[in-house]
C-alpha positions, 0 to 999 in steps of 0.5 A: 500500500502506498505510504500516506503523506506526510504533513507539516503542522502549525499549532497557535495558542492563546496564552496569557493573552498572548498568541504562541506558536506552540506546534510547528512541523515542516516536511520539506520543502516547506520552511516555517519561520517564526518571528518575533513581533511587539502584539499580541498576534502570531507571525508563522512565514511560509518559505522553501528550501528551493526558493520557490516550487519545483516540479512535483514539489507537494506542499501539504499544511495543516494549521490550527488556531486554537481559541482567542488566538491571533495570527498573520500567516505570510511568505518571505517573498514572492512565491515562485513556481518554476517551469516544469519539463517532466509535465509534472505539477507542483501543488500545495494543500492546506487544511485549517481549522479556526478555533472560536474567537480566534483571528487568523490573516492570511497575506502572502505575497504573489505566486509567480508562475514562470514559463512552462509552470504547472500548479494546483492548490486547494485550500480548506478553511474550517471556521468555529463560530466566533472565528474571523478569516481574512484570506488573500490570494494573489496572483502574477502572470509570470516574471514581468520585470523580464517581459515574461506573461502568461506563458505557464502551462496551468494553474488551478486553484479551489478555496473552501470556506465552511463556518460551523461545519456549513459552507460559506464559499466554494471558490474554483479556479483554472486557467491555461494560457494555452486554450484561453486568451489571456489578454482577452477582456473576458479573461485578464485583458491588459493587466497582468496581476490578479487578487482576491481577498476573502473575509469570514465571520459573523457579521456582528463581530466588531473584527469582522466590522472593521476588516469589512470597512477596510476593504470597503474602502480599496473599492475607489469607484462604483460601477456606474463611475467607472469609465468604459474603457478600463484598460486606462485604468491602474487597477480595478477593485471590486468588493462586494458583501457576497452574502452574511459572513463573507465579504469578498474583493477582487482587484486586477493590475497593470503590476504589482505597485497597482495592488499593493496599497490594498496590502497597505492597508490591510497591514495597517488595519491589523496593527491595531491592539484589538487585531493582530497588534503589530504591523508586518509590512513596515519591516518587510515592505 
């Protein structure tokens, strides 16, 4: 019989008010740093040993965050996936499970899919009643700086969201450069960089308020003062509250200096004492 695989854990506690990494197990490639910040939050960063995503590389991660406790869950740095020559995919899998009372933000930097890239992740977010969820996914059609976009073979991509064992959102999506027109206006058009940012709670928790505010405001224009041709602009945001508990916003741009003011403010947002209370981004960004 074949092996099961082998998964790497994280384990974040609550203790005397202050959120701790209390289990952390990496099975390569996967690296997990921790740290230290000046809040009551928790700071877990995924890294590789590779520098990124090999072909048939396969991240598994499961992630718990046990009751009260707070935690950003980041990257070192852009997550490259490099191109595959044996048709072999990378993948990465994720499985959490988010305690009562508990706050967890998720702000990786971009995946970066370089030429020939193949990937697949899916990510499976189990909410208590009580928890709050801010989740970011962003992604780069390739290496820009070098001219290189939308020239990876496949990417698919599932989120799932369940809030007290009830689904809350199932999001798929795949793309082949290959068999789709990127730069066609019913896919990407002219930009080359796409982020969606999910946020789930109860409606009546003061966290989930104050997150939804915040990404309220990243949405700089309503549909009826945008103008007709959008490709002159940087970027687009959308949000919208898609249904009680979950908030969502999708944005595109032209490069990653359109986007990151979201990330911006996400970060600053976070910092305050009743959130994560530290602010990431000034010591990364």
């Amino acid at each position: 019989m074949p092996e099961e695989p082998e998964w790497s854990e994280v384990e974040i506690t609550a203790v005397r008010g202050q959120s701790v990494l209390t289990r952390s197990r990496s099975v390569q490639p996967l690296k997990l740093l921790n740290p230290r910040t000046h809040g009551a939050g928790c700071h877990v960063v995924l890294s590789s040993y590779g520098g990124g995503f090999l072909a048939g590389d396969m991240v598994r991660l499961r992630l718990h965050v046990q009751a009260d406790a707070r935690l950003l869950l980041s990257t070192q740095a852009n997550t490259r996936v490099y191109r595959s020559d044996s048709g072999a995919s990378a993948e990465q899998h994720l499985e959490t499970h988010l305690a009562a009372g508990s706050l967890t933000a998720v702000l990786p930097d971009p995946l970066v899919l370089q030429a020939q890239a193949r990937f697949r992740q899916q990510q499976h977010w189990h909410l208590q009643p009580g928890a709050v969820l801010l989740l970011a996914d962003w992604l780069h059609s390739g290496r820009m700086d070098s001219g290189e976009q939308f020239e990876f073979h496949s990417y698919a991509s599932e989120a799932r969201l369940t809030y007290g064992g009830r689904l809350l959102a199932l999001d798929r999506f795949g793309f082949q450069p290959q068999e789709h027109i990127a730069t066609s206006p019913a896919h990407f058009g002219p930009y080359q960089t796409t982020l969606s940012v999910y946020l789930a709670g109860s409606p009546e928790d003061a966290r989930f308020r104050q997150l939804s505010a915040v990404l309220a405001a990243q949405q700089p224009h309503s549909r009826h003062e945008l103008t007709p041709d959008l490709s002159q602009q940087p970027a687009v945001v959308a949000f919208t509250e898609a249904r009680p508990g979950l908030h969502l916003l999708r944005a595109v741009g032209h490069g990653r200096a359109a986007l990151q003011p979201i990330y911006n403010a996400l970060h600053e947002a976070l910092a305050a004492p009743e959130l994560l209370g530290f602010h990431a981004g000034k010591r990364k960004y």
